[in-house]
C-alpha positions as CSV (number, residue, x, y, z in Angstrom):
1,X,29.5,5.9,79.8
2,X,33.0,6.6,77.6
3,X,33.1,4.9,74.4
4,X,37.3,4.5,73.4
5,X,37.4,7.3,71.6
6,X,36.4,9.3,75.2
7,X,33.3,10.7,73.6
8,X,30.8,11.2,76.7
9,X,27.3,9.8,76.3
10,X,25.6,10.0,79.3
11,X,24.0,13.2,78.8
12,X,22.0,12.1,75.4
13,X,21.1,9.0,76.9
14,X,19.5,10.3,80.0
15,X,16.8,12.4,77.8
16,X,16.2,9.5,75.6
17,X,12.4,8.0,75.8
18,X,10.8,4.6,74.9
19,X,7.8,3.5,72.7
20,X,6.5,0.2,71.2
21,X,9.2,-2.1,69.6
22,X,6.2,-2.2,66.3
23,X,6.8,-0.4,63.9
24,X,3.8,1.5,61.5
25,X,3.6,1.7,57.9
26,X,1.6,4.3,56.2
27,X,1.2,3.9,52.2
28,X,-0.8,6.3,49.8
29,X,-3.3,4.2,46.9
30,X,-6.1,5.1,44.5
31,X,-9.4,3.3,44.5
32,X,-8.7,-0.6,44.5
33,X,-8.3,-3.7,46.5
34,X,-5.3,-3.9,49.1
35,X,-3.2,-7.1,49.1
36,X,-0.3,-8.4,51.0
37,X,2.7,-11.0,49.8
38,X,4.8,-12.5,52.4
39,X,8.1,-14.0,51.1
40,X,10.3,-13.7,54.2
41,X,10.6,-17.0,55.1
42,X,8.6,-16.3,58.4
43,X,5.5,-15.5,59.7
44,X,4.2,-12.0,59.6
45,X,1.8,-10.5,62.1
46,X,-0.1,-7.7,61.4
47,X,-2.3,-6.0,63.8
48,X,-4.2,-2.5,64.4
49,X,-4.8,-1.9,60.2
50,X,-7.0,1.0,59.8
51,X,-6.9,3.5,56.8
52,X,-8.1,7.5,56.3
53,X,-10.9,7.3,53.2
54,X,-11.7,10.4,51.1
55,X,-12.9,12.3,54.1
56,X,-10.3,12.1,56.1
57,X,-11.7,9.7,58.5
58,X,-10.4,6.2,60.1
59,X,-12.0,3.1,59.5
60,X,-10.4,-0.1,61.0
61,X,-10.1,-2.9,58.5
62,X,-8.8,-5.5,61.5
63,X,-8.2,-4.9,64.7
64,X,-6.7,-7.8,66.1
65,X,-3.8,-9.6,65.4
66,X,-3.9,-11.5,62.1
67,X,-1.1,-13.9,61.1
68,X,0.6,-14.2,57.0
69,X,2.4,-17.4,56.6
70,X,5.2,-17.5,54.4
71,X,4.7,-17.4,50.7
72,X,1.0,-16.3,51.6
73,X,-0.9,-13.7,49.9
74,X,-4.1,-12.3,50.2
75,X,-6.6,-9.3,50.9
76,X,-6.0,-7.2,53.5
77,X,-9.6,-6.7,53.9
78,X,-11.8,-9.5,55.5
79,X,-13.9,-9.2,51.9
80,X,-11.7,-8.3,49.4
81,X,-13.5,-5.3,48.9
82,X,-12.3,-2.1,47.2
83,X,-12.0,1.1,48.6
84,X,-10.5,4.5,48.4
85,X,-7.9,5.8,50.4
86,X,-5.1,8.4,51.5
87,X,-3.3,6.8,54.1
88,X,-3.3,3.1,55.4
89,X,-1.9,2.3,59.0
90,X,-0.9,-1.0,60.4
91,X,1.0,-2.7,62.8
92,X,3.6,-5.3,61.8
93,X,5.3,-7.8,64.5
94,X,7.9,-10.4,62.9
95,X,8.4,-14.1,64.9
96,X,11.9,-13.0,65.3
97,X,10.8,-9.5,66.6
98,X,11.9,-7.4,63.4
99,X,10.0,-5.0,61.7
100,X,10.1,-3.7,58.1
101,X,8.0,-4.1,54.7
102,X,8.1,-3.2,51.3
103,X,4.9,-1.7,49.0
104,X,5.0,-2.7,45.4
105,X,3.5,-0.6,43.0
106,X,-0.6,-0.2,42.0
107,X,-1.0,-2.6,39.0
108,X,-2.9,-2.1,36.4
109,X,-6.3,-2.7,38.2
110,X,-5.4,0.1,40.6
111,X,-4.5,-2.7,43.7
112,X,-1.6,-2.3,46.2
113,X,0.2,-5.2,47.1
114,X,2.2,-4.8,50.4
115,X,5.2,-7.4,50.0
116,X,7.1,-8.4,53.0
117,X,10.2,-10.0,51.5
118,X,13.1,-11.9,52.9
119,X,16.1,-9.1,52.2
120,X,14.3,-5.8,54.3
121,X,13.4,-8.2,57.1
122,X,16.9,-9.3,57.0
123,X,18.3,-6.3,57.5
124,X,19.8,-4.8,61.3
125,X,16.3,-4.8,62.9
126,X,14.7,-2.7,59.8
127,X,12.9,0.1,60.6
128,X,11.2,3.4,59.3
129,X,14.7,4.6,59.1
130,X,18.1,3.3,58.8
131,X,19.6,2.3,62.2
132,X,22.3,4.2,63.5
133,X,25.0,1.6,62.8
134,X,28.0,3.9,62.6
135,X,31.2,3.1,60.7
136,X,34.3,2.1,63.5
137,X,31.3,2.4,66.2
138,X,31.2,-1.2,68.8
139,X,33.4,-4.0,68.1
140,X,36.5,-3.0,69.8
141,X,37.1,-0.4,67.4
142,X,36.9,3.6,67.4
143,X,33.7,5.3,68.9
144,X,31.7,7.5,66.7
145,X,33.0,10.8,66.2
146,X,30.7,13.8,67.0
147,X,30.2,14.8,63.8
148,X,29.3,11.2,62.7
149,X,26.8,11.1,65.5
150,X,24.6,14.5,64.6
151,X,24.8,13.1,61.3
152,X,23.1,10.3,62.1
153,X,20.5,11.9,64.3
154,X,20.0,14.3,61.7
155,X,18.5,12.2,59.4
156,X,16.9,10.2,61.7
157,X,15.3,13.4,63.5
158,X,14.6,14.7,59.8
159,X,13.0,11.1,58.6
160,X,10.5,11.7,61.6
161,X,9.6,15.2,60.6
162,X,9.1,14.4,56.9
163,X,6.9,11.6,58.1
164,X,4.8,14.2,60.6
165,X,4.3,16.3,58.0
166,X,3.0,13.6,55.5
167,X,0.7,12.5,57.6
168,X,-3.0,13.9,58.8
169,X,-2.7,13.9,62.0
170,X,1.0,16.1,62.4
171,X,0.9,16.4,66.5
172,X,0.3,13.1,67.3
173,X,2.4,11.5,64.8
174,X,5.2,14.2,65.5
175,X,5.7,13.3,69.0
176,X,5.4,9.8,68.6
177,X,8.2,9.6,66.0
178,X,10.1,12.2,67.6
179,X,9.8,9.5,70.8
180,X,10.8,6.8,68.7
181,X,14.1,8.4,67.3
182,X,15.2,9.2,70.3
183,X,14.7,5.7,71.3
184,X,16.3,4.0,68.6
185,X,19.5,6.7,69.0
186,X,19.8,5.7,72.7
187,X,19.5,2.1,72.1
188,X,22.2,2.0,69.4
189,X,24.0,4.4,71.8
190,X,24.1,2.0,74.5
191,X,24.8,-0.9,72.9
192,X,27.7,0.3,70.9
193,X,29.3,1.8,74.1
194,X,28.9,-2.0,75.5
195,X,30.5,-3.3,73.3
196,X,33.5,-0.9,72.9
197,X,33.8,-1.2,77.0
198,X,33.0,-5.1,77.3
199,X,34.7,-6.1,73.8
200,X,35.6,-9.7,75.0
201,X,31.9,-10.6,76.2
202,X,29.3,-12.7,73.6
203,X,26.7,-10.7,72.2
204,X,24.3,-12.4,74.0
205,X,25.4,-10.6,77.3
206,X,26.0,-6.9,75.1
207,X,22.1,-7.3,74.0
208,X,21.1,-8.4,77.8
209,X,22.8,-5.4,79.8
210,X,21.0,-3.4,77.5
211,X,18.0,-4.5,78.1
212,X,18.2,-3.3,81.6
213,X,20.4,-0.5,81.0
214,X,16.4,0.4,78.8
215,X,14.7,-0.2,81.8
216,X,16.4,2.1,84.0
217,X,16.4,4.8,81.6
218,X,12.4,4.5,80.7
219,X,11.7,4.5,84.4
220,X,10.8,1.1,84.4
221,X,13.7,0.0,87.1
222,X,15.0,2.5,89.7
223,X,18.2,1.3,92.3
224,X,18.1,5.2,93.9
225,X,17.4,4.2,96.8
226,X,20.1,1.6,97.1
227,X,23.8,1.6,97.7
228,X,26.5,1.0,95.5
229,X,26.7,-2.8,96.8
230,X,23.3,-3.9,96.8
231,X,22.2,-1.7,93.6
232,X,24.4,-4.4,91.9
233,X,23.3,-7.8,93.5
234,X,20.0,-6.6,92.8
235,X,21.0,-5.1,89.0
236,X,23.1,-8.8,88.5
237,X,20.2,-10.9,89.4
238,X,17.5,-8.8,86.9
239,X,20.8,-9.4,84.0
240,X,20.4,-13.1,85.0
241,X,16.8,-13.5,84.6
242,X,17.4,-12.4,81.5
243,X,20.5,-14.1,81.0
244,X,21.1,-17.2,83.1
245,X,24.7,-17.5,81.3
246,X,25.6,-14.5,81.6
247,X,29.3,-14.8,82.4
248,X,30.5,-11.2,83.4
249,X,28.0,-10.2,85.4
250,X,29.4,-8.8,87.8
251,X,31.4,-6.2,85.9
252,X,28.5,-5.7,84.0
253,X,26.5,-4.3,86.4
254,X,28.7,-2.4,88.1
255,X,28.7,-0.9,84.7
256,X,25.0,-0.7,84.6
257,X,24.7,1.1,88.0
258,X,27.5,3.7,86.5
259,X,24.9,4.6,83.8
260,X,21.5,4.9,85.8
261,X,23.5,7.2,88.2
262,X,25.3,9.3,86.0
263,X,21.3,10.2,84.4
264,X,20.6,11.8,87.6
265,X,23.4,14.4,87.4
């Protein structure tokens, strides 16, 4: 893959992992009770909330899904009840598949109010870190420069370290992040390299050769035993499934099988 500016990315991609599209939130709080505010505009779901108490251990406050309607607010815990703790975990799913949240400060009685509000969620597919959206990247315009990409992975790299180190449980949590960073660089990667290479196609067809350009890099699609011919019938009718009006396929996964073949090499 050649974005215009001739930068190669094949090699960064090919290393590049995937984990959960959910994101995890981990916020520090004295004793008091936890609440959470939802003014997005959309329904919130939260699932997997645990926290580490005094003694460093886990105790799961829900661990199934629970849904926040807009404009909701309430306790995080099924009783309202206070508690003291270091660290609380959760996992947060938006209806539109975007993940972010904000945490207000304690008030006066000591409570934490997690707010989930309408500008974070509307950012580029909010995260734990800024995305790599780099200046002139996609579009039709200039690839990122080298130097503008190890920037960016930099502080996305770095963002998952200071969060290892926070946290109580440093290996686990370091890979994981470390796994997620690399999958969020290779996503934005990939997608801007689409659309510097297919700068006349909808965004609808950039976002679905990505999807499968994803699954061939996490393992989860494989045309190696295939020719050049039918890798692509068989890579154009996975982009329709996902696609039906998908009007370049063709080109597109020619483009596709380019990618998955080159990570071999």
């Amino acid at each position: 893959m050649i974005v215009r500016n001739g930068q190669h990315l094949l090699g960064m991609l090919a290393v590049m992992a995937c984990l959960t599209s959910n994101a995890h939130g981990q916020f520090a709080a004295k004793a008091g009770k936890v609440y959470v505010a939802n003014t997005s505009g959309e329904n919130i779901v939260l699932a997997c909330v645990s926290y580490i108490d005094e003694n460093g251990v886990r105790q799961t406050i829900k661990g199934g899904a629970w849904t926040i309607k807009p404009d909701a607010r309430g306790h995080l815990t099924d009783q309202g009840t206070s508690f003291t703790a270091s660290r609380f975990d959760f996992t947060i799913q938006t209806t539109s598949g975007k993940t972010d949240w904000h945490v207000n400060t304690l008030d006066a009685d000591g409570d934490l109010t997690i707010n989930f509000d309408r500008n974070l969620l509307a950012r580029h597919n909010a995260r734990l870190v800024p995305p790599l959206r780099l200046a002139g990247a996609g579009g039709g315009g200039a690839g990122p420069t080298p130097r503008e990409v190890e920037a960016a992975v930099g502080k996305i790299i770095g963002a998952a370290v200071a969060q290892a180190i926070a946290s109580q449980e440093p290996e686990n949590v370091f890979q994981a992040l470390l796994i997620e960073a690399a999958r969020r660089v290779r996503d934005e990667l990939v997608e801007g390299a689409l659309k510097d290479v297919f700068s006349d196609r909808p965004l609808h067809e950039i976002q679905a050769a990505r999807r499968v350009i994803s699954l061939g890099l996490d393992g989860k699609l494989s045309v190696d035993a295939l020719n050049r011919e039918q890798a692509r019938e068989a890579l154009l009718g996975r982009l329709k499934a996902i696609d039906p009006d998908i009007g370049a396929g063709a080109q597109i996964a020619d483009f596709i099988y380019t990618v998955l073949q080159a990570r071999k090499r």
